[in-house]
C-alpha positions in Angstrom: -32.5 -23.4 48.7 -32.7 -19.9 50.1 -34.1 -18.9 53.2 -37.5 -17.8 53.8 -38.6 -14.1 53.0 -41.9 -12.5 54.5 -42.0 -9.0 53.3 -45.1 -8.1 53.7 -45.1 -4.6 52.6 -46.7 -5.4 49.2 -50.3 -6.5 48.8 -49.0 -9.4 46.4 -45.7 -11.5 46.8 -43.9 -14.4 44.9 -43.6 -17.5 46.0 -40.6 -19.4 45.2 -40.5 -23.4 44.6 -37.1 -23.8 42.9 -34.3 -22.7 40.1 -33.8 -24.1 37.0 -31.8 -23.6 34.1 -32.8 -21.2 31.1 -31.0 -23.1 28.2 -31.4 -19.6 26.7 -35.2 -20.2 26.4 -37.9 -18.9 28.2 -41.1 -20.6 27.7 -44.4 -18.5 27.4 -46.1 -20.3 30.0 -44.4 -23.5 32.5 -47.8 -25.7 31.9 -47.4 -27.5 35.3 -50.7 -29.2 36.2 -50.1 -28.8 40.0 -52.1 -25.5 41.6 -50.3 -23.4 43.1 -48.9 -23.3 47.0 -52.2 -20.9 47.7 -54.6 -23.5 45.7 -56.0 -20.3 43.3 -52.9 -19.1 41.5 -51.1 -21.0 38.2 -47.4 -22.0 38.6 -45.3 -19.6 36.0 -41.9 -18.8 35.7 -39.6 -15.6 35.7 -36.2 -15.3 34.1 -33.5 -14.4 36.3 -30.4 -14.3 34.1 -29.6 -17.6 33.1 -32.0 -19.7 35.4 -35.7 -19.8 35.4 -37.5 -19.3 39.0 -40.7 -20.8 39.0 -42.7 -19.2 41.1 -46.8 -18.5 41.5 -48.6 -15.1 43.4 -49.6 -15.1 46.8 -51.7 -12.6 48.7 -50.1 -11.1 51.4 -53.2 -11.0 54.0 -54.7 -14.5 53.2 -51.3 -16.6 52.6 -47.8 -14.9 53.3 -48.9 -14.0 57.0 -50.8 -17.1 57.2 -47.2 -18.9 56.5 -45.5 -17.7 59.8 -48.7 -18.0 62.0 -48.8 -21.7 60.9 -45.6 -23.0 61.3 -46.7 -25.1 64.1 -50.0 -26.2 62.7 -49.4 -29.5 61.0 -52.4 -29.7 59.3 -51.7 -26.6 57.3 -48.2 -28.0 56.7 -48.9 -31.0 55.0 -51.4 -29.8 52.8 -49.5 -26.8 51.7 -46.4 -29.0 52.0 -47.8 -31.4 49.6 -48.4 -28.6 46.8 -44.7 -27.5 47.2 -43.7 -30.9 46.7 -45.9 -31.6 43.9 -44.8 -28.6 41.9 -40.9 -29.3 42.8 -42.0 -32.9 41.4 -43.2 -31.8 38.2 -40.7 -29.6 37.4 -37.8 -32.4 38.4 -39.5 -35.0 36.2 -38.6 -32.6 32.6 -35.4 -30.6 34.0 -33.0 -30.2 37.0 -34.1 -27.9 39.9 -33.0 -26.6 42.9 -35.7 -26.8 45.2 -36.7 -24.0 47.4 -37.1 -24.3 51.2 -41.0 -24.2 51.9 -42.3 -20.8 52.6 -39.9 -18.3 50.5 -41.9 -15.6 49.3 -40.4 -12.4 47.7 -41.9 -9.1 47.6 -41.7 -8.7 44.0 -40.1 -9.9 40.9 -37.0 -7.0 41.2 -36.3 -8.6 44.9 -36.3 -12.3 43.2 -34.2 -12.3 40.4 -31.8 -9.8 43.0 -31.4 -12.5 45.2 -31.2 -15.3 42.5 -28.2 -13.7 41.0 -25.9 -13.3 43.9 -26.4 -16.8 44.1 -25.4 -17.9 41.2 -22.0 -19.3 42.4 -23.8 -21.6 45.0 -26.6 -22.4 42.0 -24.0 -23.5 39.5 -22.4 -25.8 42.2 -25.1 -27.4 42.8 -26.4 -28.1 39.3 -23.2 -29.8 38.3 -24.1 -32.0 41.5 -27.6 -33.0 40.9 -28.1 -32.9 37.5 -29.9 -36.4 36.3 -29.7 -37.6 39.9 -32.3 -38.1 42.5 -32.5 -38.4 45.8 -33.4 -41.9 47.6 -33.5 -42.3 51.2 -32.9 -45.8 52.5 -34.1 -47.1 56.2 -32.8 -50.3 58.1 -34.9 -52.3 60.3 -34.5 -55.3 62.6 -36.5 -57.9 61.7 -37.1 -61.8 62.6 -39.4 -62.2 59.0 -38.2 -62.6 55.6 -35.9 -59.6 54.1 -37.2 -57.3 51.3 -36.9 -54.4 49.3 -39.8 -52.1 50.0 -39.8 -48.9 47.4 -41.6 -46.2 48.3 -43.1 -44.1 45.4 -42.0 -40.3 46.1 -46.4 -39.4 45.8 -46.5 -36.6 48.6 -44.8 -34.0 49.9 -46.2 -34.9 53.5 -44.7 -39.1 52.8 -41.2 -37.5 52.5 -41.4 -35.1 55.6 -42.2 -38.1 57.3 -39.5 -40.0 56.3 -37.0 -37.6 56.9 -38.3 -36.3 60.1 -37.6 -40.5 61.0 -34.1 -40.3 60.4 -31.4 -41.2 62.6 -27.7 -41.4 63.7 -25.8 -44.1 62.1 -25.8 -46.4 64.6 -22.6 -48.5 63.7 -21.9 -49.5 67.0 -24.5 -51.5 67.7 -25.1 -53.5 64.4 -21.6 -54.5 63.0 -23.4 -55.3 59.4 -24.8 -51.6 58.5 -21.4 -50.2 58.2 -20.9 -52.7 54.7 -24.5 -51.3 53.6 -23.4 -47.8 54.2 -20.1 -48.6 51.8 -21.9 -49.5 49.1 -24.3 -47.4 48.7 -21.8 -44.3 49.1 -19.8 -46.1 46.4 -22.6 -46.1 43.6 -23.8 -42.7 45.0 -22.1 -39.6 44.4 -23.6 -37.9 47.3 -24.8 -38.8 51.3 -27.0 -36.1 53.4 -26.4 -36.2 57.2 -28.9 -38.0 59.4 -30.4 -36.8 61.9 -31.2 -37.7 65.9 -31.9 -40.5 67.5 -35.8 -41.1 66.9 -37.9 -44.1 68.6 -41.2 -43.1 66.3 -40.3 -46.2 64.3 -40.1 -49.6 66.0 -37.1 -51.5 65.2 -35.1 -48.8 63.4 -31.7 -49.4 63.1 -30.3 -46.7 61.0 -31.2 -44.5 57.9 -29.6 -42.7 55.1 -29.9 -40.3 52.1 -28.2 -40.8 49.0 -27.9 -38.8 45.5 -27.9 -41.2 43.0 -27.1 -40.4 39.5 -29.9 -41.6 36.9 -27.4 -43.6 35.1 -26.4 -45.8 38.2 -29.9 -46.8 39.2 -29.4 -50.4 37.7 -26.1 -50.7 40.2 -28.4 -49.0 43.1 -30.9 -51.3 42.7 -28.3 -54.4 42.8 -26.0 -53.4 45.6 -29.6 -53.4 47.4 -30.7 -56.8 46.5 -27.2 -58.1 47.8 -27.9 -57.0 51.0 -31.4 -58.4 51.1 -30.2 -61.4 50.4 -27.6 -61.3 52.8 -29.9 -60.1 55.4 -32.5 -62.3 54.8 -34.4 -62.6 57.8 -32.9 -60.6 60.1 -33.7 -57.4 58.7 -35.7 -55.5 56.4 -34.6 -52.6 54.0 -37.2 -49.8 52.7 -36.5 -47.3 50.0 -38.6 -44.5 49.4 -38.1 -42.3 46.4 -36.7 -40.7 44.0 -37.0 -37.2 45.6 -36.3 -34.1 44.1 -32.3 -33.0 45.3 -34.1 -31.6 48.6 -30.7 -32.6 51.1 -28.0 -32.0 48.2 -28.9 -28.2 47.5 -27.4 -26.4 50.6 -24.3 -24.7 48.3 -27.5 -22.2 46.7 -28.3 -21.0 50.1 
């Protein structure tokens, strides 16, 4: 959700890690745990009409420069990738968010809630979407060993950028069994995320996909699943990793 900003003309800037909802309230502090992107400054919030932005300071010499210099510098990424995620976690596990994309700073709070409210449209889509529902991503593998259901626990931000910078076409073509998988997932899902190209960092990929799964379905999730385990049994393996804050499923608040 929203795309990076670098203005750099103030000697402090806001980070932004995602939107919530208000409910009217606006607590006096957002008690999250996780340190902030910079590893100095608390996570708070800041009202912006009827959502909350949660948000922590940066300095603009140490950390907002140091964001576009590093873009290429994995290192820096996943630790600083990891701290986004974390905080995105936290928040997801008491109330819906839309997350941020990783790096959007603002200038100052008049530039945040600006932005924030001539979104709203987009933001109110995509609550209705992704309220109590996660994100799971599902991977198919060949295999000549028993079938199973490996999950995944969401624990790190850098886990899920490697997981989704594995994904692939859907390769229906050359295995006639994934399209039945892909059919029932969609069916209990109430959302799917494009995959993306053709990857050989993973032996013995076949094919993966994201799903939004609403919180009352996981029972049916977890079944539909199983029957293909089963079915598949030793010809191919299924891993799940998640749930995942709605990361793929927020586009509409951009």
């Amino acid at each position: 959700m929203g795309n990076p900003k670098r203005e750099i003309a103030a000697e402090r800037g806001l980070y932004l890690y995602g939107v919530s909802r208000s409910a009217g309230k606006k607590p006096a502090t957002a008690r999250i745990a996780s340190p902030g992107i910079d590893g100095i400054n608390p996570v708070k919030t800041v009202a912006c009409g009827d959502f909350l932005c949660w948000i922590s300071e940066v300095d603009h010499a140490s950390f907002a420069l140091a964001v576009e210099s590093n873009m290429e510098n994995l290192e820096w990424l996943a630790l600083h990738g990891v701290r986004h995620q974390q905080v995105v976690s936290e928040v997801a596990a008491s109330t819906a968010i839309v997350p941020a994309r990783f790096g959007t700073i603002f200038s100052g709070e008049p530039a945040l809630v600006k932005n924030v409210l001539s979104r709203k449209s987009g933001l109110e889509k995509v609550f209705q979407r992704v309220t109590d529902a996660d994100e799971w991503g599902v991977k198919v593998f060949s295999e000549r060993k028993t079938a199973r259901v490996v999950v995944t626990g969401a624990r790190s931000g850098k886990e899920y950028l490697q997981s989704k910078a594995a994904q692939i076409k859907r390769p229906t073509e050359r295995d006639a069994e994934l399209p039945g998988l892909v059919a029932a997932l969609e069916k209990v899902a109430t959302g799917s995320a494009p995959s993306g190209k053709v990857s050989g960092t993973q032996p013995n990929l076949l094919w993966q996909g994201t799903f939004l799964v609403p919180r009352s379905r996981r029972k049916q999730w977890d079944k539909t699943l199983q029957e293909f385990v089963e079915r598949w049994d030793g010809s191919r393996r299924i891993e799940v990793n998640g749930p995942w804050p709605p990361y793929s499923f927020s586009s509409d608040a951009d």
